[in-house]
C-alpha positions as CSV (number, residue, x, y, z in Angstrom):
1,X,-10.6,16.3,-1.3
2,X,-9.1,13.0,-2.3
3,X,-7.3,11.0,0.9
4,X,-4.0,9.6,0.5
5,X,-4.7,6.8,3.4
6,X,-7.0,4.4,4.5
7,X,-9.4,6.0,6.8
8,X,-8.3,4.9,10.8
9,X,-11.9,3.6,11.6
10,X,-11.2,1.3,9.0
11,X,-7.9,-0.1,10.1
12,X,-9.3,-0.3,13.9
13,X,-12.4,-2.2,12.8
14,X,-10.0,-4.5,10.7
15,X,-12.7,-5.5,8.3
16,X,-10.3,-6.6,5.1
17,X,-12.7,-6.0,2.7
18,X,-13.8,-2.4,3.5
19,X,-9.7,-1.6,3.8
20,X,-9.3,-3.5,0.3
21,X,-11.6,-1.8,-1.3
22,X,-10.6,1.7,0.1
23,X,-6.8,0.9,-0.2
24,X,-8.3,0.9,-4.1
25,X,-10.1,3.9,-4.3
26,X,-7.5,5.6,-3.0
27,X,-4.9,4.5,-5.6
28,X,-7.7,5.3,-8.5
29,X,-7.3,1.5,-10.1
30,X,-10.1,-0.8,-10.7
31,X,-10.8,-4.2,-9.8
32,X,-9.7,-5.9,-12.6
33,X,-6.1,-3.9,-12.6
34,X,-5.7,-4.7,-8.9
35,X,-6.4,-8.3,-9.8
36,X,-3.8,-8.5,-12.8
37,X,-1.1,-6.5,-10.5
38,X,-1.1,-9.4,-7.7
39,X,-2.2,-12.1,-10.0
40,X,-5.3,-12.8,-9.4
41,X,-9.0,-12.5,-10.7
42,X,-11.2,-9.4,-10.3
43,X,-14.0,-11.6,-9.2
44,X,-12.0,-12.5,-6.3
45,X,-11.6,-8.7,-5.2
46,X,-15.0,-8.1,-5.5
47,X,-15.6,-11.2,-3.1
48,X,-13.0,-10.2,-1.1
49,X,-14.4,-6.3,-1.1
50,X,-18.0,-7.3,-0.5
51,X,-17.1,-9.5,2.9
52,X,-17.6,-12.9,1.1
53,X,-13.9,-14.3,1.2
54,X,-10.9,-12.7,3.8
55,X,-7.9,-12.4,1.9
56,X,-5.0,-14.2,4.1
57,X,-2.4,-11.5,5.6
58,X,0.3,-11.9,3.5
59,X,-2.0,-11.2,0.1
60,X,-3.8,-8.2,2.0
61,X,-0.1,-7.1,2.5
62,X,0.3,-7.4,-1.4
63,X,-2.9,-5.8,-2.6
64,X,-2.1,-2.9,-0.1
65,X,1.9,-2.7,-2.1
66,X,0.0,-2.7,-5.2
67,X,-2.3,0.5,-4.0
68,X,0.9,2.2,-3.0
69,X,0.4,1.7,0.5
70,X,2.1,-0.5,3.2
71,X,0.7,-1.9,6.2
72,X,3.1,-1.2,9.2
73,X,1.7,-2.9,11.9
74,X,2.2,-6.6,12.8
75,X,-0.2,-9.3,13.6
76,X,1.0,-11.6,16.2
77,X,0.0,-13.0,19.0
78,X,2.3,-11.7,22.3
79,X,2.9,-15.2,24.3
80,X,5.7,-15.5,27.5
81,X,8.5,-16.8,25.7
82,X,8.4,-13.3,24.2
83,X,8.4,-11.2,26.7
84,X,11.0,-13.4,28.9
85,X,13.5,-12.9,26.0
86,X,13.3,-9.0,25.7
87,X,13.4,-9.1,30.4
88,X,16.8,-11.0,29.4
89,X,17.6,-9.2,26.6
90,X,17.1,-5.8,28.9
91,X,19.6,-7.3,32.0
92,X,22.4,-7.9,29.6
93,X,25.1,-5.0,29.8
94,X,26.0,-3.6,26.0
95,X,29.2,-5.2,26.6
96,X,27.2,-8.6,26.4
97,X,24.7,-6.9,24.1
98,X,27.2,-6.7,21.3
99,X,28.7,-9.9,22.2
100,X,25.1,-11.8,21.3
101,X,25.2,-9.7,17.7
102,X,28.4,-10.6,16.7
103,X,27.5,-14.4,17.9
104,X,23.8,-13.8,15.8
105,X,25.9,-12.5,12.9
106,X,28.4,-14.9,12.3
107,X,25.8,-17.7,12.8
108,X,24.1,-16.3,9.7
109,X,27.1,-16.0,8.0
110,X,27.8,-19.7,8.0
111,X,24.2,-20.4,7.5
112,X,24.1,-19.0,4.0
113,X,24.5,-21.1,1.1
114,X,27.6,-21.3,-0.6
115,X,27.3,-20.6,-4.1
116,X,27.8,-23.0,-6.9
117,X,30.6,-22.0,-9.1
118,X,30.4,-22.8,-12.8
């Protein structure tokens, strides 16, 4: 029976190369065609799948797109300044809650670049 996801011992282990080279199987497509789809050479896959070379996060996240699949967990490290900001974010009362969106919101707003008109 063919899977339709990467194994889960894989993704705990985190070993790129093994979840590469499964995320691959999985979508039927060689080397060389997962190499053209994110622009890159299928010598570099096959480094990549035997453990030679890590593929930095943001290209594992494309070679897992281009095997139909999508990575939904996020690597960062959890520091303080976190943690204090969702405590203070948790006091606030929804009043002041919505009052911090709309603040959040219109600072976006005006941080958007006008566009040029012809």
């Amino acid at each position: 029976m063919r899977q339709d996801r990467p194994d889960p011992q894989t993704l705990s282990r985190l070993r790129s190369g093994l979840l590469v080279r499964e995320a691959r199987s999985i979508a039927g497509l060689t080397q060389a065609q997962l190499a053209e789809a994110v622009g890159t050479k299928q010598s570099v896959i096959s480094r990549w799948e035997r453990g030679l070379d890590e593929p930095r996060i943001g290209t594992l996240a494309r070679l897992l797109r281009a095997c139909g699949l999508e990575a939904d967990v996020a690597f960062r490290r959890l520091d303080d300044v976190d943690r204090a900001q969702v405590r203070g974010t948790m006091r606030l009362s929804p009043e002041e809650r919505l009052v911090q969106v709309e603040q959040l919101s219109e600072l976006v707003t005006r941080a958007r670049p006008v566009p040029a008109r012809a």
